[in-house]
C-alpha positions in Angstrom: -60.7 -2.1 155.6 -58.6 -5.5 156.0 -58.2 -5.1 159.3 -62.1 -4.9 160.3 -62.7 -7.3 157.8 -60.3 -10.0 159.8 -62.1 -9.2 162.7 -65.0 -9.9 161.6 -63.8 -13.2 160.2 -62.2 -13.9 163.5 -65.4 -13.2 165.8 -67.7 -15.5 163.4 -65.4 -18.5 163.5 -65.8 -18.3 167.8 -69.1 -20.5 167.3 -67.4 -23.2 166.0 -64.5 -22.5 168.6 -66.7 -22.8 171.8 -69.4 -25.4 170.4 -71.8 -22.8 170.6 -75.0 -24.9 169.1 -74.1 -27.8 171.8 -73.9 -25.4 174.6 -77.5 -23.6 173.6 -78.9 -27.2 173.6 -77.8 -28.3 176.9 -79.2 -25.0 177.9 -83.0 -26.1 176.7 -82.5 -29.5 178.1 -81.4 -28.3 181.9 -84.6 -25.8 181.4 -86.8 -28.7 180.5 -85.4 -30.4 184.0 -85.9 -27.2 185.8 -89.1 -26.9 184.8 -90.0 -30.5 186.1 -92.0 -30.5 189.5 -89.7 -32.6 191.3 -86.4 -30.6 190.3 -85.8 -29.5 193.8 -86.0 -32.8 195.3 -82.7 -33.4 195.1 -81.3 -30.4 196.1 -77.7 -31.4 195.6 -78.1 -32.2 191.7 -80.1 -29.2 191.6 -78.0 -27.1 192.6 -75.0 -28.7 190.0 -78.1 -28.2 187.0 -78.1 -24.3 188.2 -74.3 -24.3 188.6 -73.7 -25.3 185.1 -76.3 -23.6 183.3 -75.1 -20.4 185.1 -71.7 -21.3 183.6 -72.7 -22.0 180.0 -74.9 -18.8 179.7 -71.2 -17.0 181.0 -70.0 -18.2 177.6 -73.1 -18.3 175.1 -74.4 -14.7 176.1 -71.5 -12.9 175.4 -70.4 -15.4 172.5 -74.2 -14.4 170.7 -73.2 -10.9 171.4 -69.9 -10.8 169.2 -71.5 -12.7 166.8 -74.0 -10.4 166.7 -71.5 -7.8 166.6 -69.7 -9.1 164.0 -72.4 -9.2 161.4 -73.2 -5.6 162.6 -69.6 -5.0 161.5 -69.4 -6.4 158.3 -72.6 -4.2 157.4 -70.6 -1.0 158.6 -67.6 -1.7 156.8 -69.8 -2.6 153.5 -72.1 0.8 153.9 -68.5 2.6 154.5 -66.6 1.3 151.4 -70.2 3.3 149.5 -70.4 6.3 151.5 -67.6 7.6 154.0 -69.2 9.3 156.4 -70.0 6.2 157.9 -65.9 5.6 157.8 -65.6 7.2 161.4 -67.7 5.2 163.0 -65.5 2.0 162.1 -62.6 2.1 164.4 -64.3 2.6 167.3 -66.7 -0.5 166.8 -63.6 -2.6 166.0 -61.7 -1.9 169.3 -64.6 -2.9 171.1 -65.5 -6.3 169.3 -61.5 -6.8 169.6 -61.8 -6.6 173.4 -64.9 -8.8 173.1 -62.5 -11.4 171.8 -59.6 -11.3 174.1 -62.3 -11.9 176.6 -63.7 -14.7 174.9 -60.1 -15.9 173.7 -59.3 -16.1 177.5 -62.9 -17.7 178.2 -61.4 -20.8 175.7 -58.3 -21.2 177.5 -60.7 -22.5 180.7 -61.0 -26.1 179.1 -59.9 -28.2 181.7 -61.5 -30.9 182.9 -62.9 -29.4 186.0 -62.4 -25.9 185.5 -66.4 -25.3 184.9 -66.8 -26.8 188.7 -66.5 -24.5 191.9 -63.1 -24.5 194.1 -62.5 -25.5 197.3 -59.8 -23.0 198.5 -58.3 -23.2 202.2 -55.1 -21.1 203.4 -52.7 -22.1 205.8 -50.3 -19.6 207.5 -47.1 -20.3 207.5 -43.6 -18.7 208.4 -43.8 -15.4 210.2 -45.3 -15.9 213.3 -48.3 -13.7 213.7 -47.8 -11.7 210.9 -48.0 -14.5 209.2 -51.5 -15.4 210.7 -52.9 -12.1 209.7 -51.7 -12.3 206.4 -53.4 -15.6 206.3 -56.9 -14.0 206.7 -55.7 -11.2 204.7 -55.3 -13.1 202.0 -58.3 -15.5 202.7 -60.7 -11.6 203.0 -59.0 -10.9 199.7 -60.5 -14.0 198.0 -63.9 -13.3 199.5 -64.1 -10.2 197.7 -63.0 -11.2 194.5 -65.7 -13.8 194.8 -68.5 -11.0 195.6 -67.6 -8.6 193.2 -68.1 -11.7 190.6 -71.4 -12.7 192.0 -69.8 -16.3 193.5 -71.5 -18.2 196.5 -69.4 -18.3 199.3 -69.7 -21.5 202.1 -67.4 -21.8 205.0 -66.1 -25.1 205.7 -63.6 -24.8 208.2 -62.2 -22.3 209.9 -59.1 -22.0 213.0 -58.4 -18.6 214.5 -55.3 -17.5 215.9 -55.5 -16.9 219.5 -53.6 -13.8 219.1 -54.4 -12.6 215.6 -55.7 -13.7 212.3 -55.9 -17.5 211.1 -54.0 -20.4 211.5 -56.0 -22.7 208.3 -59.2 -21.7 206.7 -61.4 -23.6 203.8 -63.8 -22.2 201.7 -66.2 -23.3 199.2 -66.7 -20.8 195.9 -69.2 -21.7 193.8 -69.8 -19.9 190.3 -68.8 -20.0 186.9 -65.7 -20.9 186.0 -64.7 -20.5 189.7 -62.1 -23.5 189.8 -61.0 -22.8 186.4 -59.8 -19.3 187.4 -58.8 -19.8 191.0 -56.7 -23.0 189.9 -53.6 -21.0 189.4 -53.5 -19.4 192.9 -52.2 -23.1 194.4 -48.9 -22.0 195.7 -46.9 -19.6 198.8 -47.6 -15.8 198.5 -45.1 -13.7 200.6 -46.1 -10.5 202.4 -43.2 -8.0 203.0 -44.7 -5.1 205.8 -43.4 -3.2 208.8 -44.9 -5.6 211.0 -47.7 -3.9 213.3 -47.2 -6.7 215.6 -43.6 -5.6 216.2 -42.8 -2.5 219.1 -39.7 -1.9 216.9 -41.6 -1.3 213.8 -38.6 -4.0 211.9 -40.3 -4.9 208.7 -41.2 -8.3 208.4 -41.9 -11.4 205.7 -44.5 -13.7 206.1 -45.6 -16.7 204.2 -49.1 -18.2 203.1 -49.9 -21.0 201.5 -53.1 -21.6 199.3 -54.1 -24.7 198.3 -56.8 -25.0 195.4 -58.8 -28.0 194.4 -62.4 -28.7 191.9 -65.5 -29.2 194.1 -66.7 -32.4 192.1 -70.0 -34.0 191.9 -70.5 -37.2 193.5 -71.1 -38.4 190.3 -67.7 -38.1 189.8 -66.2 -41.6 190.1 -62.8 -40.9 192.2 -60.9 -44.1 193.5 -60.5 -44.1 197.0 -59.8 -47.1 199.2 -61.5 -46.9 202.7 -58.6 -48.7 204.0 -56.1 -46.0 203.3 -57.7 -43.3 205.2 -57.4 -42.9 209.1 -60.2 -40.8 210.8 -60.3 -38.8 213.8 -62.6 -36.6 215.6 -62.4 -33.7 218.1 -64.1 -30.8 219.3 -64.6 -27.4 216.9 -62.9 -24.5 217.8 -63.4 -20.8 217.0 -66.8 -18.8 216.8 -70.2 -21.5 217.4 -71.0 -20.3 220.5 -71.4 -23.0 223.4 -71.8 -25.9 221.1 -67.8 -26.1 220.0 -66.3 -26.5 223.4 -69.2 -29.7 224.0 -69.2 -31.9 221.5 -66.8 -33.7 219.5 -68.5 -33.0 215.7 -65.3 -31.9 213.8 -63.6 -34.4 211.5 -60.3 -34.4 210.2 -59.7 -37.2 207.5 -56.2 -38.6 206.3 -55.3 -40.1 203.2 -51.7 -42.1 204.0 -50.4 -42.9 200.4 -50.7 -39.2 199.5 -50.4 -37.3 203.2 -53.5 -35.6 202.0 -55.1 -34.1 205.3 -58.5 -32.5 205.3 -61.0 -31.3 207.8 -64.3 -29.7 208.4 -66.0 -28.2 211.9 -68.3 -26.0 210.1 -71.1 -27.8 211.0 -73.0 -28.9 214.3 -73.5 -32.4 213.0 -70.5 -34.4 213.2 -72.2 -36.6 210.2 -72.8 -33.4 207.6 -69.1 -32.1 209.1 -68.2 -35.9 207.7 -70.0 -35.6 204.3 -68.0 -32.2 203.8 -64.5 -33.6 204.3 -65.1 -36.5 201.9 -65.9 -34.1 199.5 -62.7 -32.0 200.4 -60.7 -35.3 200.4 -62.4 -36.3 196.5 -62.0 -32.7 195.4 -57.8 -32.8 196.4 -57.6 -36.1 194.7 -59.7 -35.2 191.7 -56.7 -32.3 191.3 -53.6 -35.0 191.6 -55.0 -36.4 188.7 -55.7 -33.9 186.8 -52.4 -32.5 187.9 -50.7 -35.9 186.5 -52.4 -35.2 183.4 -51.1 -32.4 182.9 -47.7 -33.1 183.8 -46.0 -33.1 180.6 -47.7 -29.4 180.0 -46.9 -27.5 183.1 -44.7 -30.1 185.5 -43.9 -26.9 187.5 -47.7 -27.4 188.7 -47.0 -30.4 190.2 -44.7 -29.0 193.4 -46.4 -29.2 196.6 -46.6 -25.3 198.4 -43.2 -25.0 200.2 -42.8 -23.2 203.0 -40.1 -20.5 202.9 -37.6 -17.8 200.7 -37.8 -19.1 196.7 -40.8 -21.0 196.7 -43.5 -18.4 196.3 -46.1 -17.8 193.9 -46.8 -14.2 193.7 -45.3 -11.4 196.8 -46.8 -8.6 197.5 -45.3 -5.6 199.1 -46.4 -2.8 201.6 -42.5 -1.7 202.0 -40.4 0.3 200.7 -43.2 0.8 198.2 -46.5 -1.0 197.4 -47.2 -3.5 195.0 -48.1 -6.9 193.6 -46.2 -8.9 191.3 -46.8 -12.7 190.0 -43.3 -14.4 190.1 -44.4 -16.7 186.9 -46.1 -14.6 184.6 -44.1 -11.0 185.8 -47.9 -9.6 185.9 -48.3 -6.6 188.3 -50.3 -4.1 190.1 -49.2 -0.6 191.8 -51.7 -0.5 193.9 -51.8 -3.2 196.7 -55.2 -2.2 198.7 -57.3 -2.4 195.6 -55.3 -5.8 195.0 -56.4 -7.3 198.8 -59.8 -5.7 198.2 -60.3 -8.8 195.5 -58.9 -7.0 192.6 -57.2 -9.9 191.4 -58.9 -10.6 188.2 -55.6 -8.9 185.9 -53.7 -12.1 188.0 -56.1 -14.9 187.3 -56.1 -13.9 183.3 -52.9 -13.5 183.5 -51.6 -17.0 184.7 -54.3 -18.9 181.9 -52.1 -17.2 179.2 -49.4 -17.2 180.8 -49.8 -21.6 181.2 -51.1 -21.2 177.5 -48.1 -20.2 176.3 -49.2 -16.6 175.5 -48.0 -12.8 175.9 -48.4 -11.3 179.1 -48.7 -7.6 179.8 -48.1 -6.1 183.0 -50.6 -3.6 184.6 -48.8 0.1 185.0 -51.7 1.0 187.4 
């Protein structure tokens, strides 16, 4: 029974791991503000109060339940060292409360500064022509659903169709817990290798995306930006909006010279809200440099700006000669490449936290 018995040790030292009593009290203290009468007045901060007690029920709920678990365990293993025919029922409640801590090992390794805040993802294509458009919104459908099956909210920001097929850019906001945190590892080019069905000859084809991912942070969050250093321009909106986008000139694009950062937003019909929204894509990119200088001596190979081209991809994924996904850092793969772009990325996302934490990784056979 030593086995069981470290288990159980394990499990009941998680409280202390993840802070649980602080967490449980920031909990009360966000219901005592949601309970005020004029919570909702500020719809912005009310929203971050939901965000993040949303996020800290993620971890307490299933931390109570291996605690929980764990005393339930240490009562079976005492009542089994008296009387063995409760012996059977041992193994099987330890391989569960052992996969109730890998998932709340991999829960601890999302400690970042801004990994409890949602992400703002946008995808540009790149090489490959069409293709390389329709990957584009292959990819950005793929992220979409990943977000639904996890219960994320989904806002478009911005959003430039191909006139042919696909995508050139598109940015999206996904909000939920943990969303940055897991998504933070998808920054980088992911190469598509397909017969092309834009091409009579039926020549297969490789095609490039880029995906750029960055903390949606609070305005509370004090991020140095000089006025001076950023150059603003405005034009019309393109894409689906009906009469409106071919009228008005309500899009924004923003640039920041001493980084090159570029970001824009035509979601909206109101050139000021269209404003607000790339100030917050422009703090959000910014917020990441730093962290990303931060965490330079850790993982410098995060630092490397999305090139476009052979060598510098992330993760490719194959249609031809066979089909399948696999993660050029962490080796992590998947067989099955439809259930992959039908948001079945989760096995990647875990996979790149141990991967950056220095741990195992085990590649899916499916």
């Amino acid at each position: 029974m030593t086995a069981p018995k470290r288990s159980a040790r394990r499990l009941s030292s998680c409280g202390t791991l993840f802070d649980c009593a602080t967490k449980h009290s920031r909990i009360l203290e966000i219901d005592g503000e949601m309970a005020s009468p004029d919570f909702w007045d500020n719809q912005e901060k009310a929203q971050e109060r939901v965000a993040e007690r949303k996020g800290l029920i993620g971890i307490v709920k299933p931390l109570d339940e291996a605690l929980k678990s764990s005393d339930d365990l240490a009562a079976m293993i005492e009542m089994a060292e008296e009387d063995e025919s409760f012996a059977a029922e041992v193994p099987p409640e330890v391989e569960r409360i052992e996969a109730l801590l890998e998932d709340l090992k991999l829960k601890a390794l999302l400690n970042g500064r801004y990994d409890a805040a949602g992400a703002i993802l946008t995808i540009n294509a790149r090489d490959g022509g069409t293709d390389a458009n329709d990957w584009a919104e292959m990819l950005l459908r793929m992220y979409l659903m990943w977000a639904e099956k996890n219960d994320y909210a989904v806002e478009l920001i911005d959003r430039h169709d191909n006139e042919e097929a696909g995508i050139n850019h598109a940015s999206v906001a996904i909000r939920g817990p943990m969303a940055y945190g897991y998504l933070k590892g998808e920054t980088g080019m992911h190469r598509l290798v397909r017969i092309s069905p834009f091409n009579s000859e039926g020549k297969r084809q490789t095609s490039f995306a880029a995906v750029d991912v960055s903390p949606e942070i609070s305005d509370s969050v004090e991020i140095e930006i000089n006025p001076n250093d950023i150059r603003e321009d405005t034009f019309r909106a393109s894409g689906a909006g009906g009469q409106h986008v071919n009228k008005t000139s309500s899009a924004i694009r923003l640039t920041h010279f001493p980084t090159g950062i570029v970001v824009q937003c035509q979601s909206e019909r109101s050139q000021h809200k269209n404003r607000a929204t790339a100030w917050k894509m422009l703090r959000a990119r910014m917020a990441r440099m730093e962290e990303e200088k931060r965490e330079a001596a850790e993982a410098a190979k995060y630092q490397q700006q999305a090139k476009t081209g052979f060598g510098s991809q992330i993760r490719n994924y194959f249609l031809h000669p066979d089909q399948r996904v696999k993660d050029a850092r962490t080796k992590y793969g998947q067989g099955n490449f439809h259930a992959v772009m039908d948001g079945d990325i989760q096995g990647f996302l875990d996979a790149v936290l141990r991967w950056r934490a220095g741990q195992p990784v085990e590649e899916d056979d499916d």
